[in-house]
SEKOL-994221 format. One record per residue: residue number from 1; residue in one letter; x, y, z of N, C-alpha, C, O in turn. Coordinates in pm, whole numbers, m for minus. Example, Ala and Ser with C-alpha at 12.3 -4.5 7.8 and 13.67 -1.06 7.14 Angstrom:
SEKOL-994221
<1, "A", <1319, m569, 780>, <1230, m450, 780>, <1320, m330, 780>, <1424, m332, 846>>
<2, "S", <1285, m225, 708>, <1367, m106, 714>, <1290, 3, 787>, <1341, 114, 804>>
end
This chain:
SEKOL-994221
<1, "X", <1457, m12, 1537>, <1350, 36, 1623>, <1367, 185, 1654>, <1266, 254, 1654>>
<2, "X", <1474, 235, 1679>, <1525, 388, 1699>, <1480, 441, 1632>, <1417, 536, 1678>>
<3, "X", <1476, 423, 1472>, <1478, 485, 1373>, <1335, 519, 1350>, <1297, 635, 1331>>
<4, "X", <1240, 391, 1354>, <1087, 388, 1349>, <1044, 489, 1489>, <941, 555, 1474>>
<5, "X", <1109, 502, 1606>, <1059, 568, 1702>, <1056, 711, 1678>, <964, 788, 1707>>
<6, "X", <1189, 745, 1610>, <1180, 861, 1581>, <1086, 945, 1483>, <1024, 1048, 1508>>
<7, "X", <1092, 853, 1335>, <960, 858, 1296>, <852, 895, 1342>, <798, 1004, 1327>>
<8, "X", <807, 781, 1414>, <705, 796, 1493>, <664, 950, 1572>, <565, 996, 1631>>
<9, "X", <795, 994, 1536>, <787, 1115, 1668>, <748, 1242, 1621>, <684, 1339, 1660>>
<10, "X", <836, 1191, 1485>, <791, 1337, 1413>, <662, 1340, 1299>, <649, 1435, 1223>>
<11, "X", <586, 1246, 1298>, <448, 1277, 1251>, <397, 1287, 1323>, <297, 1353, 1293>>
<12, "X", <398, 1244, 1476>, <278, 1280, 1556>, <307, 1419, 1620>, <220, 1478, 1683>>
<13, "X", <437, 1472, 1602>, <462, 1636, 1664>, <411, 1725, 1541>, <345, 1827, 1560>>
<14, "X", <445, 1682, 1417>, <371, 1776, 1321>, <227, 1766, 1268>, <165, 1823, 1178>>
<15, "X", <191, 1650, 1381>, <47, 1632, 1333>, <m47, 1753, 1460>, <m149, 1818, 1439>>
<16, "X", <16, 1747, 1558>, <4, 1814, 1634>, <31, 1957, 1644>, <m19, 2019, 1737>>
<17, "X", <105, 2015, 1559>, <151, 2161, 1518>, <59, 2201, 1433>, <28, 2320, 1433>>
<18, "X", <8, 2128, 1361>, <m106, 2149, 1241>, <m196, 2196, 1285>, <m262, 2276, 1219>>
<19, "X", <m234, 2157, 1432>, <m376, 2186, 1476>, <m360, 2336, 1529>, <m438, 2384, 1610>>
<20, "X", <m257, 2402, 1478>, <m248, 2561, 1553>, <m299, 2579, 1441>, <m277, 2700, 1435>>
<21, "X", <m372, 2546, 1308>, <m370, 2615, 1233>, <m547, 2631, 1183>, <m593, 2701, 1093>>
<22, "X", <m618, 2541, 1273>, <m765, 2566, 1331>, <m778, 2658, 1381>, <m731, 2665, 1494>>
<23, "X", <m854, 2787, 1321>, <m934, 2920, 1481>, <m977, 2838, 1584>, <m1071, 2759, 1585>>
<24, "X", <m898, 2868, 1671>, <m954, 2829, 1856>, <m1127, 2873, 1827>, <m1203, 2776, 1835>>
<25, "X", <m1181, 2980, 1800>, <m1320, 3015, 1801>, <m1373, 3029, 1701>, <m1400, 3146, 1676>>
<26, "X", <m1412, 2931, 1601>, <m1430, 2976, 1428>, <m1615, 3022, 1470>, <m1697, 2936, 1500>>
<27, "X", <m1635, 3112, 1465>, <m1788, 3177, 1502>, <m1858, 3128, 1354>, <m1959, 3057, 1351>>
<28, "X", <m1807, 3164, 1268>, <m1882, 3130, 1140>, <m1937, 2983, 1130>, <m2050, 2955, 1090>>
<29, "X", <m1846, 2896, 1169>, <m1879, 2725, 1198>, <m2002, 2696, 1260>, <m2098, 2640, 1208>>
<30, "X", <m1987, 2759, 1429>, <m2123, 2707, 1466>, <m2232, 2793, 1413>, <m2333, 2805, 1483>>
<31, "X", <m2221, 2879, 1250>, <m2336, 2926, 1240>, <m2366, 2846, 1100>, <m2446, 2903, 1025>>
<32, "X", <m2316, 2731, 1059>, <m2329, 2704, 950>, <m2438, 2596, 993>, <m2452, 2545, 1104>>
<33, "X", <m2532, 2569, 847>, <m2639, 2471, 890>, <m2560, 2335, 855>, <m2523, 2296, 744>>
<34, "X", <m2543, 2267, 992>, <m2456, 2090, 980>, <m2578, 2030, 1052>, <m2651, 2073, 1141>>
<35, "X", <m2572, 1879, 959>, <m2684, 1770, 1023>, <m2666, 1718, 1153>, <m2562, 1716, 1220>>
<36, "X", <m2768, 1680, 1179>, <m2770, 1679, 1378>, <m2650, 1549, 1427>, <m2655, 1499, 1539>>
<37, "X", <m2558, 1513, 1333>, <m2540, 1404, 1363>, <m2388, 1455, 1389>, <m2306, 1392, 1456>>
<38, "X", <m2368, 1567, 1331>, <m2220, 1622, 1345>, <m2142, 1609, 1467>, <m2195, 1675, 1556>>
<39, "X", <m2050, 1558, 1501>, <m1972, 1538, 1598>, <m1932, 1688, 1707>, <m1937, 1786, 1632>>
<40, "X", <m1898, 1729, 1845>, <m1849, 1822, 1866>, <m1728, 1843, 1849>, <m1662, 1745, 1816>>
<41, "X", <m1643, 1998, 1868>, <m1499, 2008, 1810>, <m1440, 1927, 1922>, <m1338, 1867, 1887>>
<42, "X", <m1476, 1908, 2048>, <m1370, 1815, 2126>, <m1376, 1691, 2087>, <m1279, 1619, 2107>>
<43, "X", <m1462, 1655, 2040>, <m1497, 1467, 1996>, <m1423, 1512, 1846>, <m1322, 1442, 1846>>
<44, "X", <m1423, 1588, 1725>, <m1322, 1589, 1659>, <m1158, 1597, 1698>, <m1071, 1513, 1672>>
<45, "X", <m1151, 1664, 1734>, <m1005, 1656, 1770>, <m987, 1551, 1879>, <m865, 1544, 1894>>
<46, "X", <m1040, 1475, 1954>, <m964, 1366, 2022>, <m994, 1278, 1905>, <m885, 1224, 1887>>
<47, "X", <m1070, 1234, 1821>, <m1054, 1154, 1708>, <m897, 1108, 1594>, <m836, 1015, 1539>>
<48, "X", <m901, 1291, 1622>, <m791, 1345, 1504>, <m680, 1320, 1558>, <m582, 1302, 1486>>
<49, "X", <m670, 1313, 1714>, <m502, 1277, 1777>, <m461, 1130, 1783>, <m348, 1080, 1781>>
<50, "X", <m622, 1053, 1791>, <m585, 869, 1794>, <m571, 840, 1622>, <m488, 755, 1590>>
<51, "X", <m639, 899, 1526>, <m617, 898, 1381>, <m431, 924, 1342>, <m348, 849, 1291>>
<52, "X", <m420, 1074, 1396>, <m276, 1034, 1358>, <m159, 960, 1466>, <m46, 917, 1443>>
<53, "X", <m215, 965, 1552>, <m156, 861, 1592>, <m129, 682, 1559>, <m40, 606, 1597>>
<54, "X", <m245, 660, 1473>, <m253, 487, 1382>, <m138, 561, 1274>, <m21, 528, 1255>>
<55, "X", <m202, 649, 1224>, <m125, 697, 1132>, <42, 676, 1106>, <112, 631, 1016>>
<56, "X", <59, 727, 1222>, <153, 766, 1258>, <303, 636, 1292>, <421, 632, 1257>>
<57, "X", <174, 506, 1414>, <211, 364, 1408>, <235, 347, 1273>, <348, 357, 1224>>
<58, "X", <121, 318, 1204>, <115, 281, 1069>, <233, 290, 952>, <260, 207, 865>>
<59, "X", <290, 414, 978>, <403, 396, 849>, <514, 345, 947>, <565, 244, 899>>
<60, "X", <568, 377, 1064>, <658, 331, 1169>, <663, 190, 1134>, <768, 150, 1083>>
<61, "X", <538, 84, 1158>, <538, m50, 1150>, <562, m132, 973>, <609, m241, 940>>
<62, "X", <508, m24, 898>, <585, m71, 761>, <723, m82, 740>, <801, m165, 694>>
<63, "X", <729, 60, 803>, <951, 121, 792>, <980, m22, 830>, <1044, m91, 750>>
<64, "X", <941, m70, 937>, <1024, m177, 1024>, <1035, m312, 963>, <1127, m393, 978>>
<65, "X", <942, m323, 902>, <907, m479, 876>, <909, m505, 711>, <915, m615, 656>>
<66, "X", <899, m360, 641>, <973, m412, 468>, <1036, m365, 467>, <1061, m278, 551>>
<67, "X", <1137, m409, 312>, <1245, m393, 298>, <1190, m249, 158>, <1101, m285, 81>>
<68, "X", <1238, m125, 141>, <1178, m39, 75>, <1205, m92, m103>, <1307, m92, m171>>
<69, "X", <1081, m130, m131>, <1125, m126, m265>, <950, m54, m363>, <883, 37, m312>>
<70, "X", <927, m94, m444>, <797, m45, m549>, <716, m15, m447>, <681, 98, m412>>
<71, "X", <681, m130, m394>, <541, m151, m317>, <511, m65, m190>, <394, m51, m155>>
<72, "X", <647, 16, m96>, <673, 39, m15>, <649, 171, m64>, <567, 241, m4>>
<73, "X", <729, 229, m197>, <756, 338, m226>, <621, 414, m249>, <617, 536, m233>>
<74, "X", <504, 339, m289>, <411, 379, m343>, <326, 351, m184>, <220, 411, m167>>
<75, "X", <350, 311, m136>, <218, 282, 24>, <276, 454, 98>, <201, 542, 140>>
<76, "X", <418, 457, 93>, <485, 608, 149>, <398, 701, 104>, <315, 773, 158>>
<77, "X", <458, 673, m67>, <381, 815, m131>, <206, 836, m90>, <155, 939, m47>>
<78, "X", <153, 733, m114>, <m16, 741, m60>, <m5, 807, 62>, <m57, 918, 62>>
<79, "X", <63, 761, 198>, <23, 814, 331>, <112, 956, 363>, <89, 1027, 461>>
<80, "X", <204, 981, 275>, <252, 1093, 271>, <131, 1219, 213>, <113, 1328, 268>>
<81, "X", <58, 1167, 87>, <m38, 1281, 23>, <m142, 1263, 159>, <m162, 1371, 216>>
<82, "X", <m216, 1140, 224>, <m355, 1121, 313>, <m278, 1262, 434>, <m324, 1372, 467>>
<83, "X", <m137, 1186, 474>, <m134, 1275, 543>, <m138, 1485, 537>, <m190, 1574, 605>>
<84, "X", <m53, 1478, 420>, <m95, 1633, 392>, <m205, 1647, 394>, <m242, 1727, 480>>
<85, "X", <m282, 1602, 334>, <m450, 1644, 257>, <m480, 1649, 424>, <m519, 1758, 467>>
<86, "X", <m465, 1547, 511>, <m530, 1577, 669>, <m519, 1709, 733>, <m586, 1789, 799>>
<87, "X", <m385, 1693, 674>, <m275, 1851, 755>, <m333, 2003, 707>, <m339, 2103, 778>>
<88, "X", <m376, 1990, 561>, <m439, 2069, 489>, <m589, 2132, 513>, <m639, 2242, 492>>
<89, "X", <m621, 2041, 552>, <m778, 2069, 555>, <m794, 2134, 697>, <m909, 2091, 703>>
<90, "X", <m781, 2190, 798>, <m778, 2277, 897>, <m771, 2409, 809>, <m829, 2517, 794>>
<91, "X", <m694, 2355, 773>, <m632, 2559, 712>, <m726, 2560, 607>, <m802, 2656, 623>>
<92, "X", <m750, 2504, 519>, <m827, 2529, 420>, <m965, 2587, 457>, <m1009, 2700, 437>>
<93, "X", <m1027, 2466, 522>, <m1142, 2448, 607>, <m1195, 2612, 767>, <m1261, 2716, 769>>
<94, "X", <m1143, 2562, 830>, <m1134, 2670, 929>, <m1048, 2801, 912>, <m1106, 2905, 942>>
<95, "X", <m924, 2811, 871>, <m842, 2921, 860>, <m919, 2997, 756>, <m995, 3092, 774>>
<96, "X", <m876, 2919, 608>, <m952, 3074, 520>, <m1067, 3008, 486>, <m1075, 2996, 364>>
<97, "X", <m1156, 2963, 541>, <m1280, 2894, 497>, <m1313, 2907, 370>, <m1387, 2984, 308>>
<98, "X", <m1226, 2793, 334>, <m1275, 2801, 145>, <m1310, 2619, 144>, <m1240, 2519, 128>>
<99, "X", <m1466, 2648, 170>, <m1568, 2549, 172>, <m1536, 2441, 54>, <m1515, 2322, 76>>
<100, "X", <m1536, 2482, m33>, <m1511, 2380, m235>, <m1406, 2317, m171>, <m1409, 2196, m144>>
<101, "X", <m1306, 2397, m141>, <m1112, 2325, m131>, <m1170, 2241, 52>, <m1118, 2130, 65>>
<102, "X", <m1211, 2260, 109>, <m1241, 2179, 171>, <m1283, 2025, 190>, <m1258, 1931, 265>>
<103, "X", <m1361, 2057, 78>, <m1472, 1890, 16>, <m1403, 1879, m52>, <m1397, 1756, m42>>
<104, "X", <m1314, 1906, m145>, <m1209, 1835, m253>, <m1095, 1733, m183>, <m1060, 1618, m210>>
<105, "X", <m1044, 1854, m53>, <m969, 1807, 19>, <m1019, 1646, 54>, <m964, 1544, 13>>
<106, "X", <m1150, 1654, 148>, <m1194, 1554, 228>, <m1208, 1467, 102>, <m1167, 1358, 141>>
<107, "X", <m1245, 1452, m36>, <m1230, 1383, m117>, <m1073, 1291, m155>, <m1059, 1174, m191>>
<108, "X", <m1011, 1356, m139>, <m870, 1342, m197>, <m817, 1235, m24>, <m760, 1126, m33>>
<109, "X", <m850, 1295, 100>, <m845, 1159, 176>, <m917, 1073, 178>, <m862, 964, 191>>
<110, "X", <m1074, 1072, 165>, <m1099, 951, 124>, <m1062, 838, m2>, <m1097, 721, m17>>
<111, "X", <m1005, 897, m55>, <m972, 858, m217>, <m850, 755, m162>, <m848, 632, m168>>
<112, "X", <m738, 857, m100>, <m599, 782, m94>, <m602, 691, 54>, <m508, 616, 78>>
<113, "X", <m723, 705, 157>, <m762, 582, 243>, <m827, 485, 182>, <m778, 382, 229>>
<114, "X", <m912, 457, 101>, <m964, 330, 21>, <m821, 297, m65>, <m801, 176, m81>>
<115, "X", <m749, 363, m106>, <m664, 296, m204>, <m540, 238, m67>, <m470, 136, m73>>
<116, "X", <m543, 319, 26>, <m435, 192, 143>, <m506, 87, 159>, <m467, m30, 167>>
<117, "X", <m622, 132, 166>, <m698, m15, 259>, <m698, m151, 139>, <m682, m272, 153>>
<118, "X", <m722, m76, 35>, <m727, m196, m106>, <m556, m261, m131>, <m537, m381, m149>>
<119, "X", <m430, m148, m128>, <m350, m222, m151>, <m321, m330, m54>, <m275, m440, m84>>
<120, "X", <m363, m274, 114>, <m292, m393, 226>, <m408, m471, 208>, <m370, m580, 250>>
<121, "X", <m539, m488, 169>, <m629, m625, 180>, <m583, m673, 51>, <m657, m764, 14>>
<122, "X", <m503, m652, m21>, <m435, m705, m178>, <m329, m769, m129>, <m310, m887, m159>>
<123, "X", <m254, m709, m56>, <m139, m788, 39>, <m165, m893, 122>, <m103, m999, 121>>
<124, "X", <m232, m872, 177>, <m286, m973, 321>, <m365, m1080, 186>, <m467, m1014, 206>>
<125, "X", <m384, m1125, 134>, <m491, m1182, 56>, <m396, m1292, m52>, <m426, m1395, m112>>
<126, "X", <m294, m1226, m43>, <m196, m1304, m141>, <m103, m1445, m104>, <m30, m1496, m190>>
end
């Protein structure tokens, strides 16, 4: 349990260091044309702190409960890339606003979240 806590501790402190890497005032953002449905930056980022925070549970409660072998190694590697690509996309996105590497980004987490969700409903199912 120590071990998972600590874990625990240090994705949600570097998930949280990441966010220095958003402009506090990106002026260019609120001048971009987004559909009316777009969330505000405070409703994003309290999203983004309970996200890595599952996140964060999430590999903690695997560490604990398998024993590391194929299946483990490869669920790591997936939430290790979801998590960069998360970590990434601030800076990409807001820091040097490079719009393309942005949507690739947001591609590349949706990609490696359908492939967790498919391997654990492959698990749970067996």
């Amino acid at each position: 349990m120590k071990k998972s806590s600590i874990l625990l501790f240090i994705i949600y402190v570097s998930s949280f260091l990441s966010s220095f890497l958003t402009n506090r005032r990106p002026f260019w953002y609120h001048q971009l044309k987004k559909p009316i449905f777009t969330p505000t930056g405070y409703t994003i980022g309290f999203v983004r702190s309970i996200l890595y925070c599952f996140i964060a549970l999430a590999v903690s409660i695997i560490n604990d409960r398998h024993r590391y072998n194929s299946q483990t190694k490869r669920f790591f590697s997936l939430c290790i890339t979801n998590f960069l690509c998360n970590q990434a996309f601030s800076l990409l996105f807001f820091r040097l606003k490079l719009l393309l590497f942005g949507i690739i980004n947001t591609m590349l987490i949706a990609l490696t979240a359908v492939d967790l969700v498919k391997k654990e409903l492959g698990r749970c199912q067996k």
